[in-house]
N, C-alpha and C positions, 0 to 999 in steps of 0.2 A: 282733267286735261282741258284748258282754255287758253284763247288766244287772244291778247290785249292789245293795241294800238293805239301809242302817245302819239298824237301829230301837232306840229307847230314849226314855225319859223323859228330860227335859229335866236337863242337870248331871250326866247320866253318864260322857261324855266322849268323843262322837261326834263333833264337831271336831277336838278334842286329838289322835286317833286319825287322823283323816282328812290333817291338816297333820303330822303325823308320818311317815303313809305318803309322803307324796307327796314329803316331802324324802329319805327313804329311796329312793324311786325315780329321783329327778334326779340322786342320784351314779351312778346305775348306767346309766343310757339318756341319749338328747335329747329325748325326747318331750317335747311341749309338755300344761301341765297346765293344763286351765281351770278356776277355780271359780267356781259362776253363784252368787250369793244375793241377796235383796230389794234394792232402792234402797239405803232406809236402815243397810244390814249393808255396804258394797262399802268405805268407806273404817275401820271398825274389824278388817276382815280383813286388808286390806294394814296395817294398823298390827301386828295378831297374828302375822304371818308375819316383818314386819321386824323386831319384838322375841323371834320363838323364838330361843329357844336351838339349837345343831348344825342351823343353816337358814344356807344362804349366800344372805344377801339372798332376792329374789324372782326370779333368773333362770332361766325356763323356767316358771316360773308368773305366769299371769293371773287378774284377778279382773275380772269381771262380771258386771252384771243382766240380767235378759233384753234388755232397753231398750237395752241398753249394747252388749249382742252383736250386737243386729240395727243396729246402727249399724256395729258394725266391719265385720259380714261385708257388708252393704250398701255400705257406701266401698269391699270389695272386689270385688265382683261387682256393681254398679252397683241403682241405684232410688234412690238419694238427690238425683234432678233432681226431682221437685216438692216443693210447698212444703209444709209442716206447719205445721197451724194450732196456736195458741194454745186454751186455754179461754174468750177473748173473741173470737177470730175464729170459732169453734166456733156460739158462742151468735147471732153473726152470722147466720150460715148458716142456722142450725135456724130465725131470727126470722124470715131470709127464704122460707124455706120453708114456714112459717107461714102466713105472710102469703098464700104463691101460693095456698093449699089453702084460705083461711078459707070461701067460701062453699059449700066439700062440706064441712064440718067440722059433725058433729052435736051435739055436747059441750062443745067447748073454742073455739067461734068468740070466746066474750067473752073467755076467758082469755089468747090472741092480745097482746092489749095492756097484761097485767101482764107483767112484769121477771121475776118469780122464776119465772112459769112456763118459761120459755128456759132458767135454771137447772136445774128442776128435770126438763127432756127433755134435758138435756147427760147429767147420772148417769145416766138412763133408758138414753139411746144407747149410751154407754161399758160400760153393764155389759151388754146388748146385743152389743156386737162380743168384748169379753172371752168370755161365754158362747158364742158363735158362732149366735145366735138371726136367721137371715132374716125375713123377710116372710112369706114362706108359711109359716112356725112361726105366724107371728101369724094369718094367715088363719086357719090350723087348729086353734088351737085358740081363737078366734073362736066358732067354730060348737057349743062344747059349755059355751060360760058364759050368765049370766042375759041381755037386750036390754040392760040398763041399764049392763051391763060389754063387753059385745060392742061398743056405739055408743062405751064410750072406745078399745077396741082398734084400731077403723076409723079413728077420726080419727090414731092413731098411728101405724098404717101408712101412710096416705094422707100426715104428714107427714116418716115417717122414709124415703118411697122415694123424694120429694119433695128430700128432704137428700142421700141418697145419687148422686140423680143431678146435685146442684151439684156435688157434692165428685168426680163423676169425671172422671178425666182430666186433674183440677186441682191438687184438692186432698189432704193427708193429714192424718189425725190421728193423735195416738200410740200408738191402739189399734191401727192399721194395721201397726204396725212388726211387730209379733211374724207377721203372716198374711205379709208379705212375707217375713221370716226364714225360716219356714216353707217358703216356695216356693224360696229362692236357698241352702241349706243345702246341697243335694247339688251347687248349683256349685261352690263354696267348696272352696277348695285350704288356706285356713289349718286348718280342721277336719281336716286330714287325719293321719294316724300323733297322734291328741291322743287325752287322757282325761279327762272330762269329770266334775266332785264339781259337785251341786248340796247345797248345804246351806241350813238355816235357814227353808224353808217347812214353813206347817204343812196345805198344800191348794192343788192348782192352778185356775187357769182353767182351759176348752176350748180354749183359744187356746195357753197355755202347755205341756198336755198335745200339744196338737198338734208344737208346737214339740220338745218331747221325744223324740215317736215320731221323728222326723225324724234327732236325734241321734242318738237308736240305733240306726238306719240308718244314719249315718255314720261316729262316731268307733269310736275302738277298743274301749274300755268306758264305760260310764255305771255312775255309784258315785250314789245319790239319799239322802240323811241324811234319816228321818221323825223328828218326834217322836210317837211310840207307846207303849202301856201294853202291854206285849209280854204279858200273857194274854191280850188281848182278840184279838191276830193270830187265838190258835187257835179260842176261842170265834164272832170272826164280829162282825156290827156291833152295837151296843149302843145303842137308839134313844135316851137321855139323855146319852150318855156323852161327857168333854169331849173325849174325843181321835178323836171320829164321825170329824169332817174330815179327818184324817190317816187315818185307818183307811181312809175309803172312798180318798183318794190312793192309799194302798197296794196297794187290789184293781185298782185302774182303771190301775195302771203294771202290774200284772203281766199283765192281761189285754190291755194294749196289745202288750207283750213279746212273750205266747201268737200275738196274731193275725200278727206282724212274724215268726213264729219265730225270733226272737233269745233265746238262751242263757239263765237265770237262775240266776247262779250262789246257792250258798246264805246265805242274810240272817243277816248278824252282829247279835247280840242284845247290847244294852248295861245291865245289869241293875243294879250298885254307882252308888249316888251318890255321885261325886265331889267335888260342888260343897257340900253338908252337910258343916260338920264338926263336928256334934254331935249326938248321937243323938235329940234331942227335934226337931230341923228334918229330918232323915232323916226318922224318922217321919211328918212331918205331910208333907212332900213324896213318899210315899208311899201314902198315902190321900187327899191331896188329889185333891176329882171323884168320891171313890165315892159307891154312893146309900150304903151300909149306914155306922151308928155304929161306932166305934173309940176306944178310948181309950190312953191309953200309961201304965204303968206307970211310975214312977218319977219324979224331980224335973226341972222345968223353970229354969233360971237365965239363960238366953239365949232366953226367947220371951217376952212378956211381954202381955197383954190388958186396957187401960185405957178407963174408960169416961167420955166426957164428956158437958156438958149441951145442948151447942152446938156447930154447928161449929169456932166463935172460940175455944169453949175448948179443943179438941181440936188444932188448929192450937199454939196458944201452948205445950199443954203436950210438941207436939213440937218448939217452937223450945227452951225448954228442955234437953231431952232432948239436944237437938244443940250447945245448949252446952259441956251437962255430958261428952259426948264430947269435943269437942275441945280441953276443957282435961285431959282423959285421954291426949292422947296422938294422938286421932284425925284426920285433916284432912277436910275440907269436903267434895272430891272421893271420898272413902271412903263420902261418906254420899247416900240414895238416897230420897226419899219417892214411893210408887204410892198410886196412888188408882184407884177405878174408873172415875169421871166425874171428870172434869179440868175440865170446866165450873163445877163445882160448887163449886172452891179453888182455882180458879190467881187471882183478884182477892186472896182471904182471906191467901192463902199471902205475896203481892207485899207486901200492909200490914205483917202478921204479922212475918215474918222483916224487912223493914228495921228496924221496932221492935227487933228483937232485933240488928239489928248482923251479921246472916247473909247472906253472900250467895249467890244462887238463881240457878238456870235453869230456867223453865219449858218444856219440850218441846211445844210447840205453836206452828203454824203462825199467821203474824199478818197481816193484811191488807194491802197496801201501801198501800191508801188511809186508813189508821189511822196510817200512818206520820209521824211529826211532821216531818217534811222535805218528804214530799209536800204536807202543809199548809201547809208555811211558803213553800212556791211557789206554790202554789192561792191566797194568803191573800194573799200581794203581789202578783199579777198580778191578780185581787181588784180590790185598793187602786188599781192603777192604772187599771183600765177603769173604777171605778165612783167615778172625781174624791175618792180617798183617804176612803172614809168610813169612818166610824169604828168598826164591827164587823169587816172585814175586816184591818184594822191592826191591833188589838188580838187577834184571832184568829194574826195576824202574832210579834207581840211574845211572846204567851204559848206559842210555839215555842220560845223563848228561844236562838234562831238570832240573836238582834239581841245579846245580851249579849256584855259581853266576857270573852274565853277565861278571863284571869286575876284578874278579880273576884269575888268571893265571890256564890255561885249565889240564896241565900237572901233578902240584900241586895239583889241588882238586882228579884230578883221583887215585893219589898216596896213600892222604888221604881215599877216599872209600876203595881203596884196605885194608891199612890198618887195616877199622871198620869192612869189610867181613873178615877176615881172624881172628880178635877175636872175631865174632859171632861163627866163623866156629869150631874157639878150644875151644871153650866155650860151645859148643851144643845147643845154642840157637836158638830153632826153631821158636818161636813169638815174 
């Protein structure tokens, strides 16, 4: 039982190194190799490992999320018999809970019967059981804020204990998973002769920290990849600094380590970036996050800083830019645009680039009730309860679920518009 720590800035080659070790060790041993990382990272690792080079396949190595482990070891040591709620059965619960509590409720009696407030105690709860925050945390610290913020923490308590006792013995949600992993870890015989790489977080929960110790209890080492600005390790925390949250990660595993007395071996330091391959993005990856000024000496030809008047104009002058690539040589998939707020250009971005003939994927999660399919069944079942009138048919139509496969898309839309516009002079409402 040891505890390992990769630290480096990001495109050092902390991965690369980590999936190089571990195929170097499956020729040599059977030890089974787990690698934990976010949700979103679980299927481009199994892609990274299936495309290295001198890696035989993925046999003897696993990849999963925290979510995904407390599932397996759970199917193996049992607690997968009740049920887990959804985020709408969730909001259920909390509403009903609401509800039982409204006439102690000093604050939020009226709120009770808006919609978004159920929403907005679901995130509440969730970051709640993630942190590992009880009731008596809220009591206590209750008794040192103003009346006016104390009477909302009462009503929260009153409704989150309110919740807590529907959901026992019944029910689970997916915060649960990790406090049960937690608890059934040391039963678990799969964890057993394994070596455990968490890579690609940049800070845990309490719940996940927990889950951790637990590991280091168990498997035979833990290897943890930070992203870190490796002066700061020796310097200590740095109240502005972008890599705080990783940093304190790093204090708070090693002193988990300290109290478990498990081993620490010494933290390999990743300092070259590998993923720059030109001096002028070295540099700026580099000083990217300091407070203090920096400049770089010498010519930039691959960093480039353009200013527009608008967002429309800034967009169009990178639909451009992305032409003039890939009549270079470049493909579509090569190319990558970040934004800070995505709210702000994923409409601008969707207009923009079909004008240009580009095609796009925006990375953002999209409603199902926005979904044109779920409409087009809302929309005809509609039509039929409400004796076919004519907003829910033409809400129908402009799904373009009624069109057919192999006629021209453009054309049929022209035609609908057409039949709506002599329903509409005609007053035809059935």
């Amino acid at each position: 039982m040891t505890l390992q720590i990769i630290a480096g800035r990001s495109g050092t080659g902390k991965t690369t190194y980590l999936m190089d070790e571990v195929g170097e060790k499956i020729k040599q041993n059977s030890k089974t190799y787990i690698f934990i990382v976010p949700d979103q990272m679980t299927f481009q690792m199994e892609t990274n490992f299936l495309n290295k080079e001198n890696l035989a396949g993925m046999m003897g190595t696993q990849i999963f999320s925290f979510s995904r482990l407390a599932w397996k070891i759970l199917q193996e040591t049992g607690g997968l018999s009740k049920t887990f709620l959804s985020k709408t059965g969730i909001e259920m619960v909390i509403r009903k809970a609401a509800l039982d509590q409204k006439e102690k409720l000093k604050v939020f009696s009226k709120a009770t019967s808006r919609k978004g407030f159920y929403s907005e105690l679901t995130n509440l709860f969730k970051e709640m059981k993630q942190e590992e925050v009880s009731i008596t945390d809220l009591e206590e610290s209750a008794k040192m804020l103003p009346t006016s913020v104390n009477n909302k923490v009462h009503d929260i308590s009153l409704i989150y204990q309110k919740y807590e006792e529907l959901l026992a013995g019944k029910f689970l949600e997916n915060e649960d998973y990790l406090k049960l992993l937690a608890d059934k870890i040391a039963e678990s015989d799969y964890l057993n002769q394994t070596e455990i790489i968490i890579d690609g977080f940049n800070s845990f929960s309490k719940q996940e920290l927990t889950v951790i110790e637990k590991l280091m209890q168990k498997c035979d080492k833990l290897t943890i990849s930070l992203t870190l600005n490796v002066p700061e390790i020796e310097r200590g925390l740095e109240e502005f600094s972008m890599f705080r949250a990783s940093t304190e990660a790093y204090y708070s595993l090693l002193e988990t380590a300290k109290l478990n007395n498990i081993p620490v071996e010494e933290i390999k330091l990743f300092l070259e970036n590998k993923r720059a391959k030109t001096p002028p993005l070295e540099f700026l990856a580099n000083v990217w996050g300091q407070n203090k000024f920096a400049s770089f000496q010498g010519g930039t030809t691959n960093l480039n800083i353009h200013q527009a008047n608008n967002k429309r104009a800034e967009i169009e002058g990178i639909a451009r830019e992305i032409r003039e690539l890939t009549s270079n040589g470049y493909r579509y998939k090569d190319i990558a645009i970040l934004t800070r707020n995505l709210g702000d250009y994923d409409v601008l971005c969707e207009t923009v680039m079909e004008d240009y003939n580009i095609p796009i994927f925006i990375d953002k999660k999209r409603a199902m009730a926005k979904h044109p399919f779920i409409e087009f069944i809302r929309s005809s079942l509609d039509a039929i309860q409400f004796n076919w009138k004519y907003e829910p048919i033409f809400q129908a139509v402009k799904t373009e679920f009624f069109f057919d496969s192999a006629a021209d898309a453009a054309d049929m839309r022209r035609k609908s518009d057409i039949l709506e516009n002599y329903v509409l002079e005609n007053g035809i409402q059935n």
